[in-house]
N, C-alpha and C positions, 0 to 999 in steps of 0.2 A: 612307488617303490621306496621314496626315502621314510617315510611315515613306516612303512615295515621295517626300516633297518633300524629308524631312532626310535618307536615305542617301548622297546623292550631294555631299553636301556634309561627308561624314565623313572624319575624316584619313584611314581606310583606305583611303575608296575614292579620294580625292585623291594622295595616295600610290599606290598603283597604277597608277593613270594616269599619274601624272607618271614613273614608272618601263618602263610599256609600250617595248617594245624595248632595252632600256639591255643586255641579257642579252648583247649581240652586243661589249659595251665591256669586258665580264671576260671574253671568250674564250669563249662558251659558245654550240656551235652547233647542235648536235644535236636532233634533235626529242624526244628525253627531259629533254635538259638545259633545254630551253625549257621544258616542261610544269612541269618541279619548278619554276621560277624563276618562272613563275604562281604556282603554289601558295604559295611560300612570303613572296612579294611580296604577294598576297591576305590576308594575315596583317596585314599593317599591323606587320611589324617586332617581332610578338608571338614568343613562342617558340613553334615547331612542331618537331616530334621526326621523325625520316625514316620511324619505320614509319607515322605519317600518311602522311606523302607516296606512301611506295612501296604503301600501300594506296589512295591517290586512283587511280595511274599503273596498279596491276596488277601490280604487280612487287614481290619480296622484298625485302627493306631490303640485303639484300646485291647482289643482283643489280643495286638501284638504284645504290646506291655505286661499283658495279664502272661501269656503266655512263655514271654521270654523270662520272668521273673520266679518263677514256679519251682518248686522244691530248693528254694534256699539259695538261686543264683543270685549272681549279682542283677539289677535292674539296667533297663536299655539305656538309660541317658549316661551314666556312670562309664558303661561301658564306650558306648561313643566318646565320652571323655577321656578313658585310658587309651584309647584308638588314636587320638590326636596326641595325649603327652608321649605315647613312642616315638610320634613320627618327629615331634616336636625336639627330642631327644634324639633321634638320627638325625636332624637338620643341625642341631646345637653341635655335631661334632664337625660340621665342616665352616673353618676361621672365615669364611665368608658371609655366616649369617650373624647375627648380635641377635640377644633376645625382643627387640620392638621388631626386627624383622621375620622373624621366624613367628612371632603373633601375628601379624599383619600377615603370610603366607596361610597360616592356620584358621584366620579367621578367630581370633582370641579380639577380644571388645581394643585387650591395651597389653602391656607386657605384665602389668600387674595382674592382668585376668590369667593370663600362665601363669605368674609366680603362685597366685592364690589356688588356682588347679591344680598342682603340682602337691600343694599342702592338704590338700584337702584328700585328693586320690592316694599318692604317695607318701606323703610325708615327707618329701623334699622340698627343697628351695630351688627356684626353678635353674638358678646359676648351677647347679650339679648337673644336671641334664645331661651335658655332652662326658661325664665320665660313667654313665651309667648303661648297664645294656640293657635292654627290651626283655630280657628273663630276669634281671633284678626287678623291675617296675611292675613284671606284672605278678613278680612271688610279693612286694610289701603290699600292693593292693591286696591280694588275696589274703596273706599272712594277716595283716592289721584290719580285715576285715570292714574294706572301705568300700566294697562293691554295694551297698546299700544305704541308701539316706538312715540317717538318722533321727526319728519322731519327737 
């Protein structure tokens, strides 16, 4: 009974919700595109690897790739990347975490692997984090057209 009364009050699942629909604000329309973006928003911003996902979905980690990236979306690792610098950024705003802690909950290699994510998706410094909301992050990804590697 207590696991029903404290799950719904977990970052994860608060996070999820606060995320439910946002998948339509990166460009993501597809009923595959949607599914992964469940799954990896159900993570809580943890690292998940796509042959999870494409093992949730029923599909090859290639075929998912191929499919999630199709008509000009952003590509899946990118986006598992913006999935964690939100989350990364809701944890930044509570004076409890410092940035080697909130890497280390995330699963970032070190705080420099946030700072350097943060530049590369966003175009911030990962020190901004905690003044930024989760619809600024995902309009400069989209806007600066960072959802795709660069060749």
């Amino acid at each position: 009974m207590l696991r029903e009364l404290l799950v719904p009050a977990t970052f994860t699942v608060r996070f999820a919700t606060a995320l439910h629909g946002a998948e339509g604000r990166v460009g993501l329309t597809s009923n595959v595109q949607y599914e992964a973006w469940k799954f990896v928003v159900a993570q809580g911003g943890r690292t998940v690897r796509t042959e999870a996902i494409a093992a949730a979905l029923g599909l090859t980690r290639e075929h998912l790739s191929r499919r999630f990236a199709a008509d000009g979306a952003p590509n899946l690792k990118r986006v598992i990347d913006l999935v964690r610098l939100l989350a990364a950024a809701e944890l930044a705003k509570n004076p409890g975490y410092d940035l080697p802690d909130i890497s280390r909950v995330l699963g970032f290699a070190s705080a420099s692997h946030l700072s350097a994510s943060c530049q590369r998706l966003v175009g911030v410094k990962s020190s901004s984090l905690a003044r930024l909301r989760p619809t600024d992050l995902m309009d400069r990804f989209v806007k600066q057209g960072r959802g795709r590697s660069r060749g």
